[in-house]
N, C-alpha and C positions, 0 to 999 in steps of 0.2 A: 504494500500500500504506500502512495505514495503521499507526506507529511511534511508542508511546504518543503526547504531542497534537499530532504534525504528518503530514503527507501525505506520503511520499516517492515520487518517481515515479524510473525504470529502465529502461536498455536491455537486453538478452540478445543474447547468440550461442553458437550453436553445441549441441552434443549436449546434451539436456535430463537423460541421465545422468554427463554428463560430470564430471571435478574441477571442483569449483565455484572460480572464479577474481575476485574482486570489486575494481572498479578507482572509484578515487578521482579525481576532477578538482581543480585549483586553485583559488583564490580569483578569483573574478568569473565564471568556467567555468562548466562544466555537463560531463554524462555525452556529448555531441554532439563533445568534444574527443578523445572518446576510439573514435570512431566506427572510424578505419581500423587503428589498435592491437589495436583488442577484434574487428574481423571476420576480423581474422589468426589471434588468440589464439583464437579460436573454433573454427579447424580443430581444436586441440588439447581445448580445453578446453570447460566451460559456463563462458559468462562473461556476468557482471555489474556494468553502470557505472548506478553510483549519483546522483542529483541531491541534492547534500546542500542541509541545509535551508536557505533563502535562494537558492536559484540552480534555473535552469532551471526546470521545471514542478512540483516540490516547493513546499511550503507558504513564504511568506515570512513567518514570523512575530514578528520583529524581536526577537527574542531571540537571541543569537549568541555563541557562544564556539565554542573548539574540545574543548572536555572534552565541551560538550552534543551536538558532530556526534559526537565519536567514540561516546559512548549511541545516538545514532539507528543508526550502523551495525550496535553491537553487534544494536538490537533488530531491525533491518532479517534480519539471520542467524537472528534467533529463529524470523521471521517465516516465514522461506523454510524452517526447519531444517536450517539448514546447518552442521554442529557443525564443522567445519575449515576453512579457505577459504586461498589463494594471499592474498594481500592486497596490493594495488600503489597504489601515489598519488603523485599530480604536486603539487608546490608544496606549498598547506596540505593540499590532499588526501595528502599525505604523512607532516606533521606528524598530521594526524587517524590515520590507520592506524601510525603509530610508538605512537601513543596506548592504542590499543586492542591495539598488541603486547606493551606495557608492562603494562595493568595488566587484559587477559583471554587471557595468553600460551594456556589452551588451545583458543583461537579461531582461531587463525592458525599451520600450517602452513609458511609461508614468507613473508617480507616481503621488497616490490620497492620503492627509493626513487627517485624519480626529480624529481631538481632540488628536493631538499625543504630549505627553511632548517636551517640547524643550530641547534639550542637553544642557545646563546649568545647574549646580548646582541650586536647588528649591526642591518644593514640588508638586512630578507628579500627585496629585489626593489622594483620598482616599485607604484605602486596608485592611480593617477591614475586622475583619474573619464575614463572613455571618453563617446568623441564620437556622439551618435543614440542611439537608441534601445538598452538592453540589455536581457538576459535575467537580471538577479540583482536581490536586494533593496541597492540603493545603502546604505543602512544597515548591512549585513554587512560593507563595506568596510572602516572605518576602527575598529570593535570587534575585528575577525579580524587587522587589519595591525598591529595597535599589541601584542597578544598575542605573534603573530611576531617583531616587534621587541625586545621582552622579553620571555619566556618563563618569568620567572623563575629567582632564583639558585640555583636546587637543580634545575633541569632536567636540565642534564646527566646526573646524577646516575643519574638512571631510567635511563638507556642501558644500562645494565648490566644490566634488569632485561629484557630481550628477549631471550628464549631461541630463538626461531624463527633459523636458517640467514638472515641479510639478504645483500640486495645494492643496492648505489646506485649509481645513476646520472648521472652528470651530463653537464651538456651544454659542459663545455669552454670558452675563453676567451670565444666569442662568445655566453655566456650573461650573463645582466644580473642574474644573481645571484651573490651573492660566493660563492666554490668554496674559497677558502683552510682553511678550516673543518671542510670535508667528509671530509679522511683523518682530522682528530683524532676524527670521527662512530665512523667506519669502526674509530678503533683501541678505541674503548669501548663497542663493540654484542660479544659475545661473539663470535659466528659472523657473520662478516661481509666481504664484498667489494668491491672498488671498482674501479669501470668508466667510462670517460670516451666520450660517442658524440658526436663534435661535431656542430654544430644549433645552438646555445643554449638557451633554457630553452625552447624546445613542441617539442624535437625525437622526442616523442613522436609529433606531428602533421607534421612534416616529415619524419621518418626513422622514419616508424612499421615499415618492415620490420624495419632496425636494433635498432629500441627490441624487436620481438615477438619477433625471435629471439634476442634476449639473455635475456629473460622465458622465452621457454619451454625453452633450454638450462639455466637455473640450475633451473626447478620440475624436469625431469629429469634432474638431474646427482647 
């Protein structure tokens, strides 16, 4: 699909009239991580896992921030007409959808965070260049990791500015990303939960039943 100048490419599940439910992958990722999560999600829902730009079969166009993914997703919605959406994301695909909850709150229905840095100054996780061959633009690495890492001093700040019902998730001590952080998220998103599924950080992809029936308990609660 194309999303003003770049190509985004997408998986689907589930009922083509269903609540549209659109899921986020991490940095270095792709929409492939979200494979056994979203065919769960999909009994429930339509769902949609995005390749944001730089990764997976999406356009690498060496241009990269996370204000530009969160534009491609908004237009990615334009594109489908989806005028409400579930909105869920892992790592920066989390940061990216906290983005676009903040600043086009009536897009998004419901926000799911799972293992997402917290907008403070830290350290977002690891971002070592991986070993053989990969599926993302290696350029997107260290423009997207260093953003994460600073976020700027008024970040915070937005978290208030998210009106949508959130819930975060994290993946507990054996995650390699710092959690300390994550209740003070949790105390300045208005409407907002906090849920720990241990895994560590892909326990999206290792406890995807875990991860889908906490997802689809919070979208109907």
């Amino acid at each position: 699909m194309d999303v003003g100048d770049v190509r985004l490419a997408y998986r689907a599940w589930g009922d083509a009239f269903g609540s549209p439910v659109v899921l986020l992958h991490g940095l270095g990722g792709s929409a492939a991580r979200w494979e056994a999560a979203g065919t769960l999600l999909g009994q429930e829902w339509r769902v949609y896992a995005l390749d944001l730009r730089g990764h997976g079969e999406s356009d690498w166009p060496d241009d990269y921030d996370l204000e530009l993914m969160a534009e491609d997703v908004v237009g990615f919605l334009d594109e489908l007409e989806l005028d409400r959406v579930g909105l869920v994301g892992h790592g920066m695909g989390g940061v990216v959808a906290r983005l676009v909850a903040q600043e086009h709150s009536d897009r998004v229905e419901r926000l799911v965070l799972v293992e997402t840095p917290a907008p403070f100054p830290g350290d977002p996780g690891p971002a070592g260049r991986a070993e053989g061959p990969v599926d993302y633009d290696e350029n997107a690495v260290p423009a997207v990791h260093d953003q994460l890492a600073d976020p700027g001093p008024d970040a915070a700040d937005h978290l208030g500015d998210i009106v949508s019902p959130t819930l975060i998730i994290t993946g507990g001590p054996e995650s390699a990303m710092e959690q300390h952080r994550q209740p003070d998220v949790a105390a300045l998103v208005p409407d907002c939960r906090l849920i720990t599924v241990p895994g560590g950080h892909r326990m999206h992809e290792t406890r995807a039943d875990q991860v889908a029936a906490h997802i689809t308990e919070f979208f109907t609660s």
